[in-house]
C-alpha positions in Angstrom: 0.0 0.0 0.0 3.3 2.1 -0.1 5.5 2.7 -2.7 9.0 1.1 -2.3 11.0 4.1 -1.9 8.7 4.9 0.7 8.7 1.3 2.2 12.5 1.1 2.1 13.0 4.5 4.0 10.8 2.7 6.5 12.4 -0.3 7.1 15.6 1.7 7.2 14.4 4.0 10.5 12.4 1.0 12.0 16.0 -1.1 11.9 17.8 1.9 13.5 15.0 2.1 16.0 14.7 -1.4 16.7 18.4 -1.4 17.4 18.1 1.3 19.7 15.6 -0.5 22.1 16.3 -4.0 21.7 17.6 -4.2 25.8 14.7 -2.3 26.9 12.8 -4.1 29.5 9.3 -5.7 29.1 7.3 -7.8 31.3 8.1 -11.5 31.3 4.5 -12.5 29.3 3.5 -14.4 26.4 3.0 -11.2 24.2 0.4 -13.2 22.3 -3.3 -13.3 20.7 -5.9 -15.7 22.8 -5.2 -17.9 19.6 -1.4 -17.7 20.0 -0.5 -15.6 17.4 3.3 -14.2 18.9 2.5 -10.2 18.8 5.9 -7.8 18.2 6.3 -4.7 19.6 5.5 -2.4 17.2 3.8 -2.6 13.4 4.7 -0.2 10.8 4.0 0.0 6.7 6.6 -2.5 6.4 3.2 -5.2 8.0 0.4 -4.7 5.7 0.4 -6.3 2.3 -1.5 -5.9 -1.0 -3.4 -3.3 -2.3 -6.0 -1.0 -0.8 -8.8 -2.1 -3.3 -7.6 -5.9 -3.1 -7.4 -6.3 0.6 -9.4 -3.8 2.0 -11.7 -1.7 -0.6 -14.8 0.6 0.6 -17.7 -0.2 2.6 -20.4 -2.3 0.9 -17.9 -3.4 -1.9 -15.8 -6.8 -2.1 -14.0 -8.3 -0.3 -16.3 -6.3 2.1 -13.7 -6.4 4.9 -14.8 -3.0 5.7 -18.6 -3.6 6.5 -21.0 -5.2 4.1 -23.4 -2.3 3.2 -22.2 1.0 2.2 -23.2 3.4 4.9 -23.2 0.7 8.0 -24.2 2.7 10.9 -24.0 6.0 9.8 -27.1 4.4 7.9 -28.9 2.2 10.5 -27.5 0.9 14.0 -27.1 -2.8 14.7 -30.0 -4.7 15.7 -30.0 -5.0 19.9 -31.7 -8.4 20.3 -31.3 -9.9 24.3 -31.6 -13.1 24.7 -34.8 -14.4 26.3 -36.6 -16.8 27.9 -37.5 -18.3 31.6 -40.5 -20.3 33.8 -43.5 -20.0 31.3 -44.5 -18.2 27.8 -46.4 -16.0 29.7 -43.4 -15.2 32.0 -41.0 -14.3 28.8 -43.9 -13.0 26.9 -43.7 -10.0 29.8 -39.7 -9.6 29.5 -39.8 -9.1 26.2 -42.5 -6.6 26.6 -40.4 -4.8 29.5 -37.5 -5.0 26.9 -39.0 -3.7 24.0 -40.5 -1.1 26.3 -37.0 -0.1 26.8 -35.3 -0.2 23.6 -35.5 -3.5 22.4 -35.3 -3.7 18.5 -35.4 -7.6 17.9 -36.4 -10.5 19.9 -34.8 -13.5 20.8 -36.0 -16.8 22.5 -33.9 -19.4 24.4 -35.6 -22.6 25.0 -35.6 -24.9 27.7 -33.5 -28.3 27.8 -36.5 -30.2 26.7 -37.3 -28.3 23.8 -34.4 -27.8 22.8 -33.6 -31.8 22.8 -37.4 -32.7 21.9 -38.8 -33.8 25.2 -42.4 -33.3 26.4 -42.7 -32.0 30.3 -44.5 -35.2 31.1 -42.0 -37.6 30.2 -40.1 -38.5 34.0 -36.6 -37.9 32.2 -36.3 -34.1 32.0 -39.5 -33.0 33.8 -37.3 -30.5 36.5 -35.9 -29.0 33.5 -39.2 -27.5 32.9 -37.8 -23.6 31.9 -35.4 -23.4 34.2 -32.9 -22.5 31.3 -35.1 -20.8 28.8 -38.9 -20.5 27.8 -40.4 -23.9 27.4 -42.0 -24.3 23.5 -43.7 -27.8 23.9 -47.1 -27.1 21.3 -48.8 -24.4 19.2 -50.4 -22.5 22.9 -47.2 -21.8 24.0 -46.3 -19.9 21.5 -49.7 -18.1 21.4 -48.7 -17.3 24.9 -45.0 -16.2 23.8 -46.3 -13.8 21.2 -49.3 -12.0 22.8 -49.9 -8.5 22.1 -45.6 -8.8 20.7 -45.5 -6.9 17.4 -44.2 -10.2 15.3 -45.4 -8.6 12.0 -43.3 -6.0 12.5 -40.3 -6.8 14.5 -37.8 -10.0 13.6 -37.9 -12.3 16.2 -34.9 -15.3 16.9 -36.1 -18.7 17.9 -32.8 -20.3 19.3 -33.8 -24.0 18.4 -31.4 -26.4 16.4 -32.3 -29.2 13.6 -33.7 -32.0 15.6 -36.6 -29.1 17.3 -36.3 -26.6 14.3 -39.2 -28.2 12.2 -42.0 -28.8 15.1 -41.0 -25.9 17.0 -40.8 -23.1 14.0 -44.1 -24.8 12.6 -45.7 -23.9 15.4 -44.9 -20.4 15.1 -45.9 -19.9 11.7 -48.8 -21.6 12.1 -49.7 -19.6 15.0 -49.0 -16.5 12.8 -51.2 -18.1 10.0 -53.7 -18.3 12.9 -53.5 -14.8 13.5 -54.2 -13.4 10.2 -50.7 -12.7 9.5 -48.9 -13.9 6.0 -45.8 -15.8 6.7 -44.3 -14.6 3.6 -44.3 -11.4 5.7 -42.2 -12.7 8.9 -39.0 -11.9 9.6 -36.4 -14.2 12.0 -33.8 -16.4 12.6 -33.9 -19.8 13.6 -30.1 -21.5 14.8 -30.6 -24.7 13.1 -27.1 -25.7 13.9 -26.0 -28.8 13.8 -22.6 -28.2 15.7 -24.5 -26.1 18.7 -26.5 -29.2 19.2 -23.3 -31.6 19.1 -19.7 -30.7 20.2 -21.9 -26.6 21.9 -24.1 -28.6 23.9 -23.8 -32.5 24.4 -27.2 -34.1 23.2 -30.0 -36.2 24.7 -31.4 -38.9 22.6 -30.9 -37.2 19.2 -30.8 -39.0 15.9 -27.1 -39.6 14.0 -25.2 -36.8 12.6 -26.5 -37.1 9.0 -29.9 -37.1 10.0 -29.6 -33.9 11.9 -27.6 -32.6 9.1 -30.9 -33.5 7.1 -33.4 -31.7 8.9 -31.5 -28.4 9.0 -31.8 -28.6 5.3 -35.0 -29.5 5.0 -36.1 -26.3 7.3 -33.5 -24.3 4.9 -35.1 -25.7 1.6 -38.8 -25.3 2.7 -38.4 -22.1 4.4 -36.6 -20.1 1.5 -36.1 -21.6 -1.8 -39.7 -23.0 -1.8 -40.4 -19.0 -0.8 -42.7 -20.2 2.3 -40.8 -18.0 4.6 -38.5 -16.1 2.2 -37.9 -13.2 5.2 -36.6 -16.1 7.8 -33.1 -16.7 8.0 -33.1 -20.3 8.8 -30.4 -21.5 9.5 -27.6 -19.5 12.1 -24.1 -20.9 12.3 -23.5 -20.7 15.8 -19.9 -20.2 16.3 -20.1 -18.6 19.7 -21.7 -22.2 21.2 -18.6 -24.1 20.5 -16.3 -21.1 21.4 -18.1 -21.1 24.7 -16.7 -24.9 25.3 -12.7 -23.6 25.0 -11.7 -23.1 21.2 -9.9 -20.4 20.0 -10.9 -17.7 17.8 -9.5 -19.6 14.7 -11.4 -23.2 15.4 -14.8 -20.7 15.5 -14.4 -19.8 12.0 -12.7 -22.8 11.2 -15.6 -24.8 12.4 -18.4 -22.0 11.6 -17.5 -22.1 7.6 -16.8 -26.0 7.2 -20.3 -26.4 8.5 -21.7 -23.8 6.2 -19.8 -26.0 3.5 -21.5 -28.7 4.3 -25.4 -27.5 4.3 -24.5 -25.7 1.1 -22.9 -29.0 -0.6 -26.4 -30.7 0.8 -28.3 -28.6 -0.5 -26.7 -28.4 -4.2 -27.1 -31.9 -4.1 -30.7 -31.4 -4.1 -30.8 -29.5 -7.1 -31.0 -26.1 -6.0 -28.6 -23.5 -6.9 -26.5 -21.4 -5.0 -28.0 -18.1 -4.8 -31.2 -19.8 -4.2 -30.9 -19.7 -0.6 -27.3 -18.4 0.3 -27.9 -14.8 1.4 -30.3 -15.9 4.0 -28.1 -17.9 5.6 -26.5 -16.1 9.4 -24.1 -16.3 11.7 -23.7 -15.9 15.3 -20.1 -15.3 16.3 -18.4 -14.6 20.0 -17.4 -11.3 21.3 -14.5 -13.0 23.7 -11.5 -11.3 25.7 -8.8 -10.4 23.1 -10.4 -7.1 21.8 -8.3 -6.7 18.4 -8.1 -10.2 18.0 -11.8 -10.6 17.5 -12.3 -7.5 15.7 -9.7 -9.1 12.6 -11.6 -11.8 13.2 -14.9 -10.3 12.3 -13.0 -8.3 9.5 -11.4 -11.6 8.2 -14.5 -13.5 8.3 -16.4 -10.9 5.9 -13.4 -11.7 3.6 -13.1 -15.5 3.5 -16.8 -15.5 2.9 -16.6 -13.5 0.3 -13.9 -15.7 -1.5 -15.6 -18.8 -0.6 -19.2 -18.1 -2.0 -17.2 -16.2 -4.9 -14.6 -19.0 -6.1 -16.0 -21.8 -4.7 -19.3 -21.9 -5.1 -20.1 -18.9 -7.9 -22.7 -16.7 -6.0 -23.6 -13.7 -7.4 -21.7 -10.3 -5.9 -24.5 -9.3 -4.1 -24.7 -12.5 -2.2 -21.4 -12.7 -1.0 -22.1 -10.5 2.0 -21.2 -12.1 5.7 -23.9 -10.7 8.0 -23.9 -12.1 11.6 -24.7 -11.9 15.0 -22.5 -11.2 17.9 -23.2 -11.7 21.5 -20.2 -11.4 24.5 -18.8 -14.1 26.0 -21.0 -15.9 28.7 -17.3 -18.0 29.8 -15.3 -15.4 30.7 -17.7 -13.9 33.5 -17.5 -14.5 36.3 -19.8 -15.5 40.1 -17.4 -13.5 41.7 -18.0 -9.5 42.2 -20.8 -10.2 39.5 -20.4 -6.3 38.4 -17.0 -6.3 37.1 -19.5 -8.9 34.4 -20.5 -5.1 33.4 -17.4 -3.7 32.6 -16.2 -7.2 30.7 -19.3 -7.0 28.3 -19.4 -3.4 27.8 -16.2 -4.0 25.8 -16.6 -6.7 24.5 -20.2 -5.0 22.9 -17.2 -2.4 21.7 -15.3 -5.2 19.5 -18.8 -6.1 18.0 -19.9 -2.8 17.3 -16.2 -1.7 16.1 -16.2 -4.9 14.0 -19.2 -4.4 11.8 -22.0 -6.6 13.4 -25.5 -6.3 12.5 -27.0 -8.1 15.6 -25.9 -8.2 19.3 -26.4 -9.4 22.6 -25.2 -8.0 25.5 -24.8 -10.7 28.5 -26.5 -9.9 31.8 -23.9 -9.4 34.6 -25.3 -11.9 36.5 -25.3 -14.6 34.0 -22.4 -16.6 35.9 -25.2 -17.7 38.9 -28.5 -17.5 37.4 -30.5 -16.3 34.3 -30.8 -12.9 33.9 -32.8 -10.6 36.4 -34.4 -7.7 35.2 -32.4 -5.5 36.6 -29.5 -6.8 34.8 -30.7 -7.8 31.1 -32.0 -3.6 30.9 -28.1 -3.1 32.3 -27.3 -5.1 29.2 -29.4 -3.6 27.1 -28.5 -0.1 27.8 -25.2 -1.2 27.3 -25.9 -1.5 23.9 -27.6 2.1 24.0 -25.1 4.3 25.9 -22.3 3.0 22.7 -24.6 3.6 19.9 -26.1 7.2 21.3 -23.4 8.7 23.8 -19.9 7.1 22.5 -20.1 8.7 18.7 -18.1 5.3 17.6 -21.2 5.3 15.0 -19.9 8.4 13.2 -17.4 6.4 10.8 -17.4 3.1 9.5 -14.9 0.8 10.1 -12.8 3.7 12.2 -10.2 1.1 13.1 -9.4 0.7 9.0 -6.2 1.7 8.5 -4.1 0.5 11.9 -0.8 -1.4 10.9 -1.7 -4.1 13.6 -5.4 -4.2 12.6 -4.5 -5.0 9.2 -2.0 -7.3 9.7 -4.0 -9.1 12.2 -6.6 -9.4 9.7 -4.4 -11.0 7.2 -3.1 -13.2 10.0 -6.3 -14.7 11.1 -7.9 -15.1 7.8 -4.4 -16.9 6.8 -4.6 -19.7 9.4 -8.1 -19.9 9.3 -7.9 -21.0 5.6 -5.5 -23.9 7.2 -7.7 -25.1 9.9 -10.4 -25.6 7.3 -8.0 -27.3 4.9 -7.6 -29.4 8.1 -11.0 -30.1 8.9 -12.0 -30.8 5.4 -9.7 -33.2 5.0 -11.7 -35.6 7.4 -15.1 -34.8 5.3 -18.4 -33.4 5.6 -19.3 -31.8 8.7 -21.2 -35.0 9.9 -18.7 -36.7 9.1 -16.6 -35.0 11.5 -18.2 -35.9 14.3 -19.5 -39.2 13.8 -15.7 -40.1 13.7 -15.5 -37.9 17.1 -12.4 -35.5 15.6 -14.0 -32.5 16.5 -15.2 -33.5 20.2 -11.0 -34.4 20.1 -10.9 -30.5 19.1 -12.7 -29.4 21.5 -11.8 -31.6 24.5 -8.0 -30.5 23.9 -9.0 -26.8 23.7 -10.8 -27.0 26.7 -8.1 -28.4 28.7 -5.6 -26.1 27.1 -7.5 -23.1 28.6 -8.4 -24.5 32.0 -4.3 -25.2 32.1 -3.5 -21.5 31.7 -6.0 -20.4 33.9 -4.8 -22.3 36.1 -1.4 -21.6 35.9 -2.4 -17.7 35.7 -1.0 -17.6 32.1 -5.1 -16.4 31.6 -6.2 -14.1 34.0 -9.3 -13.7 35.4 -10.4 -11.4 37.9 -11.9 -12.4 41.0 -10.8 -16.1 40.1 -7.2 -16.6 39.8 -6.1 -13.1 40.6 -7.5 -11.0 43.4 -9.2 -14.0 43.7 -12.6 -13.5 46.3 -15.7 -16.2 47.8 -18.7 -16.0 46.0 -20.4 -18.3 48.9 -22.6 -15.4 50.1 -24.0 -14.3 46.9 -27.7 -14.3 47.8 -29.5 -12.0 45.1 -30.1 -14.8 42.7 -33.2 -14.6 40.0 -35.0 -18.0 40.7 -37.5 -19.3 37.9 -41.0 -20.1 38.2 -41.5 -23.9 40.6 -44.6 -24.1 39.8 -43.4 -24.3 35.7 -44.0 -27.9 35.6 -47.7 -27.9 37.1 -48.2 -25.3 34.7 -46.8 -26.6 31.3 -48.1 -30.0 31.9 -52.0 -28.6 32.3 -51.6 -26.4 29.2 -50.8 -29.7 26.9 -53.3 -31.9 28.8 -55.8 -29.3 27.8 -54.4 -29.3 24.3 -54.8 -33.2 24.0 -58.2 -33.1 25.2 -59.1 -30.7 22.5 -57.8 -32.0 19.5 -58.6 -34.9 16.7 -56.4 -37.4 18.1 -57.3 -39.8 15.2 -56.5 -36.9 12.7 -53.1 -36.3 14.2 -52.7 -40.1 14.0 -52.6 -40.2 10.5 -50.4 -37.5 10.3 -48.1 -38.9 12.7 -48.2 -42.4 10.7 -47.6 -39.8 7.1 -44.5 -38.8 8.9 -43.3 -42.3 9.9 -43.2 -42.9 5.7 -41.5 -39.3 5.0 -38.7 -40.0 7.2 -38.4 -43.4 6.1 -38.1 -42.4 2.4 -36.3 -39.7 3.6 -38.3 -36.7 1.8 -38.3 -33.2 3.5 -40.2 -33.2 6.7 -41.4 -29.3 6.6 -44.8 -30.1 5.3 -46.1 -32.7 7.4 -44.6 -31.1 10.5 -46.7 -28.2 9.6 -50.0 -30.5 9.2 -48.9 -31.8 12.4 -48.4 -29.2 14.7 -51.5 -27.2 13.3 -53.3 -30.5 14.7 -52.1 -30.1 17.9 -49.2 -31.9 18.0 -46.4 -31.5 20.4 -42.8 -31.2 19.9 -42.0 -34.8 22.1 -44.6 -36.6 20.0 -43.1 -35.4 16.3 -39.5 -36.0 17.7 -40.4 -39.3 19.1 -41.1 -39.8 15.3 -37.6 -39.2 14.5 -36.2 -41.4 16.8 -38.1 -44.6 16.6 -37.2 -44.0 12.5 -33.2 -43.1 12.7 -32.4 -44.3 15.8 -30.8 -43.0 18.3 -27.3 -41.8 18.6 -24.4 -41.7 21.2 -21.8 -38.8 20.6 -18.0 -40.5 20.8 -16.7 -38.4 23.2 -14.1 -41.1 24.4 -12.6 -40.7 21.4 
């Protein structure tokens, strides 16, 4: 980006200068990323490579490392979407209305263990789980109950389901908004759909093999957008922070994020469609972790190596090259104790996401390290989000760290070895693939001891834990959920059973028996199903007594 006169004058001084404090002191630290990437003292002209145009270019234009629409901010702030979802659909229904009240722009549920693995309340296996870590989606009246008097028509709401619950549990709410007069060409959302959150994010209960799951998110993908159904929905969310959650490095999230995109692209080429199709309504969810330039190339990086992959890979047309995602701060690197240092830690984190070009975040609650989040703290996090987009005038430029030696070379750096680690992961096959053969639960198991080894050793500091370290045995002001969940979800599907046409489910049930035995896309009988009043247990039953169930190698 410099001439070579210019470049060579440079590297002359920088020698001279590099001379002159080569025996200064400096503390006796790795000077290194989180990803250990060794970090010199200084970066000059003589670190950034290529051209402007090439590398870097203007907002809105390829390789979009600078933002993906032309006027980012300056032209509409990021959407601030907070998590949601505790004791009832009635209970969430109200935080999302206190939310929204205060600021909200997009909604977001997170659903119990049950839904979220296909289990009804009354089965004996997970019935205390009943929304004590999210809103519990079990039929059609709970989400009735979720969406009362909540603008859905109008405001983009996030159902944070994966495959194995996406079909019966995203059916229900567009039949529910069918219900309510409301087209679903017209509905705008996000379901996760992720076959890796479901997997090596969160270990599974008595899900179906990898290629099955690997199925269904296609089949939600194929049905919802390039059968134009739901052509708003983005349905499918690579959900890199999950698995960053369980140890991996910054690298291994992209690494993993973009090998499964592969994958559910290849599938769905293989079907017949083509690539532009579907492939602009595809999203991502990404970690805003500790390393605050680190994850700020990375983000920069990302927008790049989707760009090439979706341009010289796959052929997509310019305009759908774009990498749009969502970010939300890292829920592993607060901490229990002194809870409201968990401020300060997401505040900037919510600055790397912001500075980075997202177009979604989520702010976590301070308390998030004991309990779900209390009122009190989820509007902390929320005007979190507020006092950087109206009092911190970051919004006034795009991309305003553009431009930095280290930024740049960073950049390059990240996107360099992240092209390696999906050369490496490739290598073993399709993203099913991959884990059936338990390599990336080997990934993630060595990450994860890696980084409990330096925080243990100190090597990764964290306050309150391993330096200054303080009790957290008298913490008392804890948000509990709703007891009485249980009682309550149970009733509401006992009341839904009594109502429906149990022998006109039936045969709906025993249609979907035959789909997934022939193996045709499950979308359109899961619809028929849970407009019938079926429940998310009985449709995922289905799956199981048809594929099997499966038992994750995590000895491997």
């Amino acid at each position: 980006m410099f001439d070579k006169e210019e470049l060579e004058k440079i590297k002359i001084e920088y020698e001279k200068w590099d001379k002159e404090v080569e025996n200064q002191k400096e503390r006796n630290i790795k000077f290194e990323t989180d990803s250990g990437i060794p970090i010199k003292r200084l970066y000059t002209p003589l670190d950034v490579k290529g051209t402007y145009l090439d590398k870097i270019s203007f907002p809105g234009q390829p390789p979009y490392t600078r933002g993906v629409y032309p006027t980012m901010y300056r032209g509409r702030l990021w959407t601030m979407r907070l998590f949601a979802g505790h004791g009832t659909p009635e209970e969430t229904n109200k935080r999302w209305k206190y939310l929204y009240e205060h600021g909200e722009t997009g909604f977001s549920a997170a659903v119990d263990a049950l839904t979220f693995n296909g289990i009804d309340p009354t089965n004996p296996d997970g019935a205390p789980e009943v929304g004590t870590s999210g809103v519990p989606l079990y039929c059609i009246d709970s989400m009735f109950a979720l969406t009362e008097g909540i603008p859905i028509d109008k405001v983009s709401v996030a159902l944070v389901v994966e495959p194995f619950t996406s079909a019966p549990v995203c059916s229900m709410y567009f039949n529910m908004a069918r219900m309510r007069g409301i087209d679903m060409k017209q509905l705008m959302g996000t379901t996760q759909n992720d076959i890796l959150t479901m997997t090596v994010g969160y270990i599974p209960y008595k899900n179906v093999p990898p290629d099955h799951i690997l199925r269904l998110a296609c089949d939600f993908i194929e049905w919802t957008v390039p059968m134009k159904n739901v052509p708003k929905w983005h349905p499918i969310n690579f959900t890199g922070y999950n698995y960053r959650e369980g140890g991996i490095d910054a690298i291994q999230e992209l690494g993993f994020v973009f090998a499964s995109a592969c994958s559910h692209i290849d599938n769905l080429l293989e079907r017949g469609w083509k690539i532009d199709d579907f492939i602009e309504r595809l999203a991502f969810h990404l970690s805003a972790h500790k390393d605050f330039f680190e994850e700020i190339a990375k983000y920069r990086a990302a927008r790049r190596i989707w760009y090439k992959l979706m341009k010289d890979r796959y052929g997509a047309s310019e305009k759908n090259c774009r990498f749009r995602f969502h970010i939300q701060t890292a829920g592993s690197s607060l901490t229990a104790q002194t809870p409201l240092v968990n401020i300060i830690r997401t505040a900037i984190q919510a600055l790397e996401a912001t500075l980075g070009g997202c177009q979604s975040l989520h702010t976590n609650s301070y308390d998030e390290a004991i309990c779900l989040p209390s009122e009190e703290a989820a509007l902390i996090a929320l005007r979190t989000q507020q006092v950087i987009s109206d009092e911190t005038r970051i919004t006034n430029t795009i991309d305003p760290l553009a431009g930095s030696y280290y930024v740049e070379w960073l950049t390059d750096e990240v996107e360099e070895r992240v092209w390696k680690y999906m050369d490496k992961i490739e290598k073993i096959g399709s993203i099913d693939k991959a884990l059936s053969s338990g390599w990336l639960y080997k990934e993630m198991r060595d990450a994860f001891h890696k980084r409990r080894k330096r925080i243990e050793s100190g090597e990764e500091i964290m306050l309150g834990v391993n330096k200054f370290p303080v009790s957290y045995d008298d913490v008392t002001d804890v948000f509990r959920t709703n007891k009485n969940a249980i009682e309550i979800e149970v009733e509401r599907i006992k009341k839904l059973k009594a109502r429906r046409d149990n022998a006109k489910l039936e045969k709906i049930l025993d249609k979907l028996r035959n789909v997934c035995e022939k193996e045709e896309n499950v979308m359109p009988v899961v619809m028929e199903a849970t407009k019938e009043g079926a429940t998310v247990g009985e449709i995922c039953d289905i799956y199981r007594e048809i594929w099997g169930i499966w038992e994750p190698p995590l000895a491997i």
